[in-house]
Phi, psi and omega in degrees: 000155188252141172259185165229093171256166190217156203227104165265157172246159177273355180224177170295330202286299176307315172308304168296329166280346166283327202288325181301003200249277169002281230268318170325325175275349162114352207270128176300164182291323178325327210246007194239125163225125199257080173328051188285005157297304182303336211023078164238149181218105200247138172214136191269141190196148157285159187324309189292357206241349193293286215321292186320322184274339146324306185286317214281323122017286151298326173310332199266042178028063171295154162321282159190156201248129163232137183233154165193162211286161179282118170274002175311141184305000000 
């Protein structure tokens, strides 16, 4: 199963240093979205894959982090 995890931040900055975190560790842009009205950083993974994007995710100090299965075509 494919997750949607979502990360909101209270600034821009953390948001931009997690989606740059992301895209370094390799996770494609495709599967990555970066929200700056919102500063949210939602990224799509398979299930086995949830933990890791989590952590990495957390390291920037979000608001809070959600998962939820991906509803995408």
């Amino acid at each position: 199963m494919t997750q949607t995890v979502t990360a909101a931040y209270g600034s821009a900055d953390k948001a931009s240093n997690a989606y740059d975190e992301l895209i370094s560790e390799g996770y494609p842009r495709e599967k990555l979205y970066f929200d700056k009205d919102t500063n949210e950083v939602k990224v799509i993974v398979p299930d086995t894959s949830q933990p890791e994007v989590e952590e990495i995710l957390g390291r920037h100090e979000p608001d809070e982090i959600l998962a939820r299965p991906y509803e995408g075509a």
